[in-house]
C-alpha positions in Angstrom: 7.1 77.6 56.1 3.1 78.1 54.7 3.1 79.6 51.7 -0.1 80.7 50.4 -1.7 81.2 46.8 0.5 79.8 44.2 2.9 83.2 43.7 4.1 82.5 47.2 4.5 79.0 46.6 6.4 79.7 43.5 8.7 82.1 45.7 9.3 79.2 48.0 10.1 76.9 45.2 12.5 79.4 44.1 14.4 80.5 47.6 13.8 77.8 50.1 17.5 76.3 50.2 18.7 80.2 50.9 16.3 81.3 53.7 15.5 78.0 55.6 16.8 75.0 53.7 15.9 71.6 54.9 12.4 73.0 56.5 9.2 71.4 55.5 7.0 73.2 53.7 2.9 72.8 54.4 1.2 75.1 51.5 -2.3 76.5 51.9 -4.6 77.8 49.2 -3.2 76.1 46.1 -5.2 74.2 43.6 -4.8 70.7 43.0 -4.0 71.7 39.3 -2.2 74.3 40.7 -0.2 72.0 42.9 0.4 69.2 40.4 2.0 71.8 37.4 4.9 72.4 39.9 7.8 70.3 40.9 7.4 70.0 44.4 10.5 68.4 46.0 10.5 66.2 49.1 8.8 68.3 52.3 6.7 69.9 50.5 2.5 68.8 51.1 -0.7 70.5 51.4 -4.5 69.9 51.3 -5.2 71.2 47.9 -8.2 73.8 47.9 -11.0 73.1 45.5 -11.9 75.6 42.7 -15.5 74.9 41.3 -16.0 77.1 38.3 -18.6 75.5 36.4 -21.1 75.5 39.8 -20.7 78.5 39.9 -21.8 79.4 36.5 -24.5 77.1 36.4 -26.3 78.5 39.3 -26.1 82.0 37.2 -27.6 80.9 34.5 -30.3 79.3 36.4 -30.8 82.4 38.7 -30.7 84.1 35.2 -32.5 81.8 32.2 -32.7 84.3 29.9 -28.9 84.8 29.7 -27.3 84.6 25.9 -23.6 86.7 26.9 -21.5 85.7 29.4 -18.1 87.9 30.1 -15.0 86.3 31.5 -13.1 88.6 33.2 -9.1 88.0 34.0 -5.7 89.8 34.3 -2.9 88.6 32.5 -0.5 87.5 35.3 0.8 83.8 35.0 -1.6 82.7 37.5 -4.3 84.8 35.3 -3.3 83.1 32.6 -3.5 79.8 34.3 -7.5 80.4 35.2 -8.2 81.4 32.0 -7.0 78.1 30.3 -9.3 76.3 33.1 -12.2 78.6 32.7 -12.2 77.7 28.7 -11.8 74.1 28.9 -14.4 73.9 31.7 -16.8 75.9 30.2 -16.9 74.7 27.0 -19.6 72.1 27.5 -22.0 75.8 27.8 -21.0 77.1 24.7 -24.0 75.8 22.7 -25.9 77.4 25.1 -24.6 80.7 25.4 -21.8 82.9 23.9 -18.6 83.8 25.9 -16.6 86.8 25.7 -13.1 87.2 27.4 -12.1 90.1 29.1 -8.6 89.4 29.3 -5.7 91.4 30.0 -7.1 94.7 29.4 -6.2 97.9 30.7 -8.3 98.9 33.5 -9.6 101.9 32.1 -10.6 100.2 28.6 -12.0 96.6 30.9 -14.3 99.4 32.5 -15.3 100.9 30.1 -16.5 97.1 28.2 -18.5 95.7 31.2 -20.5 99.1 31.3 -21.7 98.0 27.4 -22.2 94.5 27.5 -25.7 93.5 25.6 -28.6 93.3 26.8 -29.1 89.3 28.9 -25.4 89.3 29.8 -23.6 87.9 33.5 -20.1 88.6 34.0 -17.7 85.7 35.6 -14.7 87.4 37.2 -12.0 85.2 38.0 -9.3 87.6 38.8 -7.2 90.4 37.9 -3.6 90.4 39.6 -1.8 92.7 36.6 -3.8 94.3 33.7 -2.6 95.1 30.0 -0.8 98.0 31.5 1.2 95.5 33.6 -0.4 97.2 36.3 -0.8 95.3 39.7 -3.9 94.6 41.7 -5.3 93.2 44.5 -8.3 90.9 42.6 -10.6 91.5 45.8 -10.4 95.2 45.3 -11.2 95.0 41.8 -14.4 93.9 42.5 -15.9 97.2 43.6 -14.9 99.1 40.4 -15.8 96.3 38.4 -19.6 95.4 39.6 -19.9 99.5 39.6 -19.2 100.7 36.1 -21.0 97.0 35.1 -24.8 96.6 33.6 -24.9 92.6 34.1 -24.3 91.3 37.6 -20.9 89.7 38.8 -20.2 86.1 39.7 -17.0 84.9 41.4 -15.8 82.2 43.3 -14.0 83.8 45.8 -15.3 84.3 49.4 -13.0 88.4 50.0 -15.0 89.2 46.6 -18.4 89.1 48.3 -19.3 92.2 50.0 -17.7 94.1 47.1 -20.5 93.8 44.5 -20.5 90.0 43.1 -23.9 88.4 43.6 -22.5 85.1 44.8 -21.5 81.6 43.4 -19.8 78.2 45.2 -16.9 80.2 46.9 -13.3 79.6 48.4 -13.4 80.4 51.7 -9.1 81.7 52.1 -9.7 81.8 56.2 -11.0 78.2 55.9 -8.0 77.4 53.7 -5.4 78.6 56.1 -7.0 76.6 58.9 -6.4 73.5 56.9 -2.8 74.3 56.7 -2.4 75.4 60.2 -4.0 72.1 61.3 -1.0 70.6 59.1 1.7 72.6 60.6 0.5 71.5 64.1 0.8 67.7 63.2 4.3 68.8 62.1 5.6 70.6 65.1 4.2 67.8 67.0 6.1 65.7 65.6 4.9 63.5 62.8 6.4 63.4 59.6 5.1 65.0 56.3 4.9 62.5 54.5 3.1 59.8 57.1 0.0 63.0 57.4 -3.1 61.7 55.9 -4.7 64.6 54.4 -8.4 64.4 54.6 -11.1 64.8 51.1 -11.5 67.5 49.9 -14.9 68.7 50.9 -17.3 71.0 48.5 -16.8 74.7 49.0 -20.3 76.0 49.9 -23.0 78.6 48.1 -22.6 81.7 49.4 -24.5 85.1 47.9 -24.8 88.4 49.0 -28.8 89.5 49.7 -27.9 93.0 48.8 -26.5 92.2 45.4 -30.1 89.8 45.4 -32.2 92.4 45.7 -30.4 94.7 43.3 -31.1 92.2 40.2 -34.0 90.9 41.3 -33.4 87.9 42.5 -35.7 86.0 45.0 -33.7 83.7 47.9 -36.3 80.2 47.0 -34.4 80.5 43.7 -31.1 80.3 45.6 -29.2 76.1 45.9 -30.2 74.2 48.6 -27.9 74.9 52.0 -27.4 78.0 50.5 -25.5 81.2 53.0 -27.2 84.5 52.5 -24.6 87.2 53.9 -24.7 90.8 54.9 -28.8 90.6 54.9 -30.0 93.6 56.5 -32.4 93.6 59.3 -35.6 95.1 58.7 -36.5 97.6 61.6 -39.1 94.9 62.3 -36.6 92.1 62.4 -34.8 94.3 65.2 -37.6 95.9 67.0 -40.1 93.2 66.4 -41.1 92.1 70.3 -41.5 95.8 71.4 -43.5 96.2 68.2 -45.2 93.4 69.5 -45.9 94.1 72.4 -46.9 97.9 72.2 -49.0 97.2 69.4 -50.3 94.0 71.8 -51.4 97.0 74.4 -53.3 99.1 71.6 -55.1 96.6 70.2 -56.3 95.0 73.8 -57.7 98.6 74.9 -59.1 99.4 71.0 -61.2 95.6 71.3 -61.9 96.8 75.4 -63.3 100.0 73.6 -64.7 98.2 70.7 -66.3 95.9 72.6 -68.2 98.0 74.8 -69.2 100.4 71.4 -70.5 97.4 69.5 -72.1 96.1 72.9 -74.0 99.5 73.0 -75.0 99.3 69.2 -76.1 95.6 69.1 -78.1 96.6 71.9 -80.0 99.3 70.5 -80.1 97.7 66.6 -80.9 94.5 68.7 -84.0 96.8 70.0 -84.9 98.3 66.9 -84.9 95.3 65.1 -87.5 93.7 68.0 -89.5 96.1 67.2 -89.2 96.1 63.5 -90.0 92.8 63.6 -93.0 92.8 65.7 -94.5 96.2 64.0 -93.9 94.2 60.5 -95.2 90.6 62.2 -97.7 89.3 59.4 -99.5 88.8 63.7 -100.8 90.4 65.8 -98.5 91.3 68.3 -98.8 92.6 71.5 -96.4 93.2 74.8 -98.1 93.4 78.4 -96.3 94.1 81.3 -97.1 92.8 84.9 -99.8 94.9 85.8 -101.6 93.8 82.9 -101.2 97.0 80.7 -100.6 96.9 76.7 -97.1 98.6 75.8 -97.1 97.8 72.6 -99.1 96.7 69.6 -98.3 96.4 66.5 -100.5 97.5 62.6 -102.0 93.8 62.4 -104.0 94.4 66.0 -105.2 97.1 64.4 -106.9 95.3 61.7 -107.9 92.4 64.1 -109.5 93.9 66.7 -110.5 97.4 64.9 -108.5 99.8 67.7 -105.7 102.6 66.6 -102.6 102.0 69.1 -103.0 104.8 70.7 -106.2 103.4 72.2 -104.4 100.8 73.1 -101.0 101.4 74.1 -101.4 101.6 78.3 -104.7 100.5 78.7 -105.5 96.6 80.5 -105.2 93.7 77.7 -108.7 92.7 78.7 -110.1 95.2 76.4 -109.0 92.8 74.2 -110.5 89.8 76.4 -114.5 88.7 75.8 -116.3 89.7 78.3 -117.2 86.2 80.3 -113.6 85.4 80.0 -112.1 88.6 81.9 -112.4 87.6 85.6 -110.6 84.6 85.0 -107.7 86.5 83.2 -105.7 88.1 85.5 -105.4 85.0 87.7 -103.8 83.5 84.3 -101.6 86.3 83.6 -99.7 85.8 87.5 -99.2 82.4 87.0 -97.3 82.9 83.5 -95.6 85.5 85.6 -94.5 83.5 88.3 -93.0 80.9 85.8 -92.8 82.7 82.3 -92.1 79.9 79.2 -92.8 80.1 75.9 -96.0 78.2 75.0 -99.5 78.3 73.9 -102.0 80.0 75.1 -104.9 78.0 76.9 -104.0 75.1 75.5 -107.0 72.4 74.9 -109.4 75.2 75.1 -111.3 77.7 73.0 -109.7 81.1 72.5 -112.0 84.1 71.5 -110.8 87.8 71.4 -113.2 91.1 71.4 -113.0 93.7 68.6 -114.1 97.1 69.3 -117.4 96.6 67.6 -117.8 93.9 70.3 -118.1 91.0 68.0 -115.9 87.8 68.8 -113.3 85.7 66.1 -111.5 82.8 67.7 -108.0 83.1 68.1 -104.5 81.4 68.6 -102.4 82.6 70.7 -98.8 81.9 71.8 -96.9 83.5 74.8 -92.9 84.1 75.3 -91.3 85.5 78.0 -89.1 88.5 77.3 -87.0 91.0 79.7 -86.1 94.1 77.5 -85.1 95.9 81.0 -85.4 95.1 84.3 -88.8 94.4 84.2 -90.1 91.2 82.6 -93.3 91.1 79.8 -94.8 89.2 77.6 -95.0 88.9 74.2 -98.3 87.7 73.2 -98.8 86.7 68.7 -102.1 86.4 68.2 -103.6 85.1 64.9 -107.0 84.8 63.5 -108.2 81.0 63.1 -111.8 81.9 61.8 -110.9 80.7 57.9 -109.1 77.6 60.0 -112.0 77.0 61.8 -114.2 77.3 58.5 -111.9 75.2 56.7 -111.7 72.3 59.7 -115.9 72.7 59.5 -115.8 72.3 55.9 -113.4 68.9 56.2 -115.9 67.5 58.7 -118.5 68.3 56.2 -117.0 66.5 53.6 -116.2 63.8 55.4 -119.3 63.5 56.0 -120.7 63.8 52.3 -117.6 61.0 51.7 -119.0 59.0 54.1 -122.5 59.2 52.2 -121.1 59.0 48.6 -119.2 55.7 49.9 -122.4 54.0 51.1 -123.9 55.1 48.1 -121.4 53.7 45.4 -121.7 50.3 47.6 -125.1 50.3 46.9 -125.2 51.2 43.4 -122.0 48.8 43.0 -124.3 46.2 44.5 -127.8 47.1 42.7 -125.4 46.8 39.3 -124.2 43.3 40.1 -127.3 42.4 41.0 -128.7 43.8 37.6 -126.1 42.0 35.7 -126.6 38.6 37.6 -130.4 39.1 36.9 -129.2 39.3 33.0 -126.8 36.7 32.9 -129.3 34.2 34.7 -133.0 35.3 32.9 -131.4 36.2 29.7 -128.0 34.8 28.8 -128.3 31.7 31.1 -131.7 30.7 30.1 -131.1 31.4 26.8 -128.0 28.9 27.0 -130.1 26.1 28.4 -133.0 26.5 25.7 -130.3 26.6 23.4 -128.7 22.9 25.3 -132.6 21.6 25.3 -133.3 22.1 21.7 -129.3 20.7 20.4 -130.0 17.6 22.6 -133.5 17.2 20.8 -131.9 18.1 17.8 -129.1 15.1 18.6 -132.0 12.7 19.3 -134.5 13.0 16.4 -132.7 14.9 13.9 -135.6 16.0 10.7 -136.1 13.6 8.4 -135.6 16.1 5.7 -132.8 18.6 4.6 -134.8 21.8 4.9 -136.6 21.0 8.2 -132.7 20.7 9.5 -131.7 24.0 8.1 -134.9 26.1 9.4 -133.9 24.6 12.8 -130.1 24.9 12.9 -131.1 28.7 11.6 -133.8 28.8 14.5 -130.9 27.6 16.9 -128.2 30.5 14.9 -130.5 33.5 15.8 -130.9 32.1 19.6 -126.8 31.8 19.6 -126.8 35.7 17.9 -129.2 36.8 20.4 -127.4 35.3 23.5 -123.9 37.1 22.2 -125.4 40.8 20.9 -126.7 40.4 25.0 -123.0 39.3 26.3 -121.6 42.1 24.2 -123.7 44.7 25.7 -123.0 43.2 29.1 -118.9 43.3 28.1 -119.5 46.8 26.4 -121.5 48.3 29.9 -118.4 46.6 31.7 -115.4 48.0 29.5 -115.7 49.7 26.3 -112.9 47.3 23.9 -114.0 50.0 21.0 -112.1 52.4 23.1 -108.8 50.8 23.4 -109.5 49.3 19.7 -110.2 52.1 17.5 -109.8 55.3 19.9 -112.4 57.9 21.5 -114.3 59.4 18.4 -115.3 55.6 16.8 -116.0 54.6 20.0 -118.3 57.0 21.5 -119.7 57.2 17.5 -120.4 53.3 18.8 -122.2 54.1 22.0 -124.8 56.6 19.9 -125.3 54.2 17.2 -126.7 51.4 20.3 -128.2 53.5 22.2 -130.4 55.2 19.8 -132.3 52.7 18.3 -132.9 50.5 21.2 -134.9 53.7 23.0 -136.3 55.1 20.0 -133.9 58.0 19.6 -132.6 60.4 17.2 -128.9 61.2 18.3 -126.6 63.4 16.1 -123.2 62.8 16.7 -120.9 65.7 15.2 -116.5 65.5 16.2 -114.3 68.1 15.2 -110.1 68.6 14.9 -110.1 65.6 17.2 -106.2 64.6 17.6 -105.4 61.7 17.0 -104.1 59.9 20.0 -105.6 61.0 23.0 -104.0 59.6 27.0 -106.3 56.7 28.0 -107.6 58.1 31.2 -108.9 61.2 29.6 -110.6 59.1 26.7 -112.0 56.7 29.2 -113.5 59.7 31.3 -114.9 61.3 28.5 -116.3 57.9 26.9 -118.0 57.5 30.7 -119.5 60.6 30.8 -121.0 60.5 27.4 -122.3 56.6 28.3 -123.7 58.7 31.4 -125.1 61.3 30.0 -126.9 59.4 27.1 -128.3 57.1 29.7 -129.6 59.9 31.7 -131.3 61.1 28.4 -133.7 57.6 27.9 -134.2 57.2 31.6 -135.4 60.5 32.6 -135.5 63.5 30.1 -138.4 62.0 27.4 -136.1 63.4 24.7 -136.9 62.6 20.9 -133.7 64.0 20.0 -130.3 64.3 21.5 -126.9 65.8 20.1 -123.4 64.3 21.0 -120.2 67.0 20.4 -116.5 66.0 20.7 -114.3 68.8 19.5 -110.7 69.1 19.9 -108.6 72.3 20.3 -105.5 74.1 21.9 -107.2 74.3 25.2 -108.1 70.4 25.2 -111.3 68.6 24.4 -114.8 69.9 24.6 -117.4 67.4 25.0 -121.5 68.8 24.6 -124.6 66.4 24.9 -128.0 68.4 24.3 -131.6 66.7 24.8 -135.1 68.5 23.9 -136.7 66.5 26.8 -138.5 67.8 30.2 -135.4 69.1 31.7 -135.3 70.0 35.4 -134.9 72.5 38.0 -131.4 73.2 39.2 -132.2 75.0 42.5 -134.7 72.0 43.3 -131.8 69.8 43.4 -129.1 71.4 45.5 -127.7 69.2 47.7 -129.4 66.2 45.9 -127.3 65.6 43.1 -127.5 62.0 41.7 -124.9 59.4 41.7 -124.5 59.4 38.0 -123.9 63.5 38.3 -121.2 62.8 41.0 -119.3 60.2 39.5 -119.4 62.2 36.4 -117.3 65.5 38.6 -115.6 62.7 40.2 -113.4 61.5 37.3 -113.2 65.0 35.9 -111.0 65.9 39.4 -108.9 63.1 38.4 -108.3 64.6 34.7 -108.4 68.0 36.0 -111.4 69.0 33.9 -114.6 70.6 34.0 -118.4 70.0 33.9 -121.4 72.5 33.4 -124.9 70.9 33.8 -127.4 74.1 32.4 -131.3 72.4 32.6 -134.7 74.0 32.3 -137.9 72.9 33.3 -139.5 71.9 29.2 -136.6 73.3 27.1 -134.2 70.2 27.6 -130.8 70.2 29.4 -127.0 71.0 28.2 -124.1 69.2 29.9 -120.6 70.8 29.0 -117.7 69.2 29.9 -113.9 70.3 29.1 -110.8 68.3 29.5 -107.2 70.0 29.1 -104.8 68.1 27.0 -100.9 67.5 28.1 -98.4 70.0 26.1 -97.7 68.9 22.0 -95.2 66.1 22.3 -96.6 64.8 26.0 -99.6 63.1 24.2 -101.6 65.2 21.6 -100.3 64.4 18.8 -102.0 65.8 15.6 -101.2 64.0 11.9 -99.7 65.4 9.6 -101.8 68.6 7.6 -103.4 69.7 11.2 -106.4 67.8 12.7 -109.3 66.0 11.0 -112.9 67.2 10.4 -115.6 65.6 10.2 -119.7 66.0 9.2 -122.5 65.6 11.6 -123.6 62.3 11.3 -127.2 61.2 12.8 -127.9 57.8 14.7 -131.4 56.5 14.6 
């Protein structure tokens, strides 16, 4: 005999020695709890199913976190009864987490009615119903239906015959797997072996199993579902079912609608392809014109207009050697078939002199490049042409100053020379002379010294005012060299300095007047500006005659203004173009390095002005001003 589910087994226990005493008895579908509260006798064995109540909740409160109300549902039968017990004890490790209310052993009607007003973030667990408080019999499977219907929380069970009935799912007893089990058994029995020599095999863990409609209806997505998870009675989508005819028809429509496509977008990129070409050479900053074999212009764009002084349409179909000097167009043609006959893009006459003809007949040399192009059937060429004539005068101006370079070099090397030679002369007629007076009379001196005190002081004074003499003339020498005033005590005291020498030793009245100078100043703008001025003074007592002279050194926002003034002979500018002296050069030379200006304004008898300008960096970068805004200072005359 198999009974199954523990009613039937208790029927067994109860009438086995009346209908089949003696015969073994192989149960199916019992509990191990189940199985162990009854006094089974000898022949009675089984593989106990497994009942996992507490997966199953678990993986509804993790399909549902927010959950705070959880409903048991249950009959009232024995075996009701019994489930209920197991459902408390085994859930009440959850009951800190969430609150249960049981459902048990109510009327149908009135167990209705309760699950359709359960609060708001409830689940229902339904165990099963086999009598209700009526006393009322059921099937628990086809309670389901009713129950997940009138409900507002989804259902849980652990049943497999409830899903398909409105439970969402949980770790389920599979009843057909069950009786397998025990038919297995029964087998090993009628074969033969003795019940109690069977080894029954572990109990294995009953698998999740969930219902994708019941998924959908809450909400739920399948990633959220167990690992190993079955997902029954999933509907096919009409893609799922139809998906390779989809395919395919769709494979067919979109193969002709790219054929089409193609050929549509072929035809446009071909004509925005042309319109763009000829965008592009209408709006070429170039000249740009296309000549087909015969020789003929077919199109020209605005800039040929402006080069060569023709509107297109006296252009457009008439031979490109209107464009051609004269004593260049026999040879032209002869050029134009052997691009032809192996078009490339490249240069135009390269290594030679390109001219082209405007309409007034005057020539401009050109650069032209050629490249091949086959719009049609036919090929042409498109011809830029540019206008080199500022190139040209630029390269012409290059070779001029290279030129002037070239003199200015051999010039600095000759005044570089001249002024060593100048100094030598110094250092060996003056300073070195001077030295070996100076080593004559001390060796005297050391052989006869005076007899008396006073004849020995007039000569170590006589020999004092040789020794100041020979260093006032190395300090000039060291000043001419390098200017220590200027790193010492800064531009103003400095140039204030080079007045106050220069003016008596040429018999000069110099007024030196600075303004708002700041008060640090970048060294090589205070060394340019201390240069020029020792330039510019010098010019004064070499050429100009000048009794007087003025010396300015302002400061400002736009940098510093330096002014010398002389009332000597002057000079005329125009007489001396192109003959600037050295002294004028290097004085525009170290202003290019500064970025500043000079202006040299002379008159023949009314003197001459030299205005130079220097821009200082930005406030913080090296102009710095003390505190209260920049100095002032009075005119101060030297000499």
């Amino acid at each position: 005999m198999i009974p199954a589910l523990a009613p039937s087994l208790d029927f067994v226990l109860k009438y086995r020695e009346e209908l089949l005493p003696g015969v073994p008895v192989v149960f199916g579908a019992i509990e191990q709890g189940e199985a162990t509260a009854r006094k089974l006798g000898p022949g009675f064995f089984g593989d106990p199913m497994k009942v996992d109540l507490e997966s199953t909740l678990e993986v509804a409160l993790r399909l549902h976190p927010r959950t705070r109300h959880v409903a048991v549902v249950a009959g009232k039968s024995r075996t009701d009864s019994y489930w209920v017990a197991e459902s408390r004890k085994t859930f009440r490790g959850y009951e800190g987490e969430v609150e249960f209310v049981y459902l048990i052993g109510l009327p149908m009607d009135d167990l209705l009615r309760e699950v359709a007003r359960l609060p708001d973030q409830s689940i229902i667990y339904y165990l099963h119903l086999f009598e209700d408080g009526r006393g009322e019999t059921f099937v628990p499977a086809e309670v389901v239906e009713p129950l997940a219907t009138a409900a507002n929380a989804p259902v849980y069970g652990h049943f497999r015959t409830y899903l398909g009935r409105g439970i969402v799912g949980g770790r389920v007893v599979d009843f057909g797997a069950e009786g397998e089990k025990a038919a297995r058994l029964a087998l090993r029995v009628l074969a033969g072996d003795k019940p109690g020599s069977i080894a029954l095999p572990v109990t294995s863990e009953n698998p999740y199993v969930f219902d994708w409609r019941q998924l959908r209806r809450w909400g739920l997505e399948e990633g959220a579902l167990p690992p190993g998870s079955v997902v029954v009675y999933k509907q096919p989508s009409y893609w799922e079912l139809y998906r390779w005819r989809i395919i395919g028809v769709i494979s067919l429509c979109i193969v002709e609608a790219l054929l089409v496509v193609g050929l549509l977008v072929e035809r446009a990129n071909r004509r925005r392809a042309a319109e763009r070409f000829r965008q592009a050479v209408v709006a070429s900053p170039s000249g740009m014109v296309m000549i087909g074999p015969d020789g003929k212009l077919v199109l020209v764009n605005a800039q040929v207009e402006i080069l060569f002084g023709y509107r297109q349409e006296e252009l457009i179909g008439k031979p490109v050697g209107l464009l051609v000097p004269e004593r260049f167009r026999d040879r032209h043609p002869a050029h134009r078939q052997h691009f032809f006959a192996s078009p490339a893009s490249r240069p135009m006459g390269a290594g030679r002199e390109l001219y082209g003809r405007r309409k007034d007949g005057s020539e401009f040399p050109v650069e032209i490049g050629l490249n091949p192009i086959r719009p049609g059937a036919s090929p042409f060429v498109l011809a830029s042409i540019v206008d080199i004539t500022e190139r040209k005068r630029a390269e012409e101006d290059l070779r001029e100053s290279r030129r002037e370079l070239r003199a200015l070099t051999g010039r600095l090397l000759r005044a570089q020379e001249t002024e060593r030679r100048r100094i030598a002369r110094e250092l060996h007629d003056d300073v070195n002379q001077g030295l070996a007076l100076l080593a004559v009379h001390l060796d005297l001196l050391g052989q006869g010294p005076p007899e008396s005190r006073a004849q020995l002081g007039e000569r170590m004074k006589e020999m004092s005012d040789r020794v100041k003499q020979l260093s006032s003339a190395v300090h000039g020498l060291s000043t001419l060299l390098h200017p220590s005033k200027l790193e010492q005590l800064g531009l103003v005291a400095a140039v204030r300095g080079l007045c106050r020498e220069m003016a008596p030793a040429h018999g000069l009245a110099i007024d030196f007047v600075d303004q708002a100078m700041p008060s640090s100043i970048p060294d090589d703008i205070a060394l340019c500006l201390y240069r020029i001025a020792q330039e510019g003074l010098r010019n004064v007592t070499k050429h100009s005659g000048a009794r007087h002279a003025r010396v300015d050194l302002n400061g400002g926002e736009g940098g510093i203004f330096l002014q010398i003034v002389d009332d000597g002979a002057g000079f005329d500018r125009d007489s001396l173009e192109g003959k600037e002296g050295l002294g004028l050069v290097s004085m525009r030379e170290r202003l290019r390095l500064v970025g500043g200006t000079i202006v040299v304004d002379s008159r023949p008898s009314v003197g001459t002005r030299i205005e130079v300008h220097v821009p200082l960096p930005p406030l913080g970068q090296g102009e710095v001003f003390p505190p209260g805004g920049p100095p002032r200072s009075q005119p101060s005359r030297i000499g």
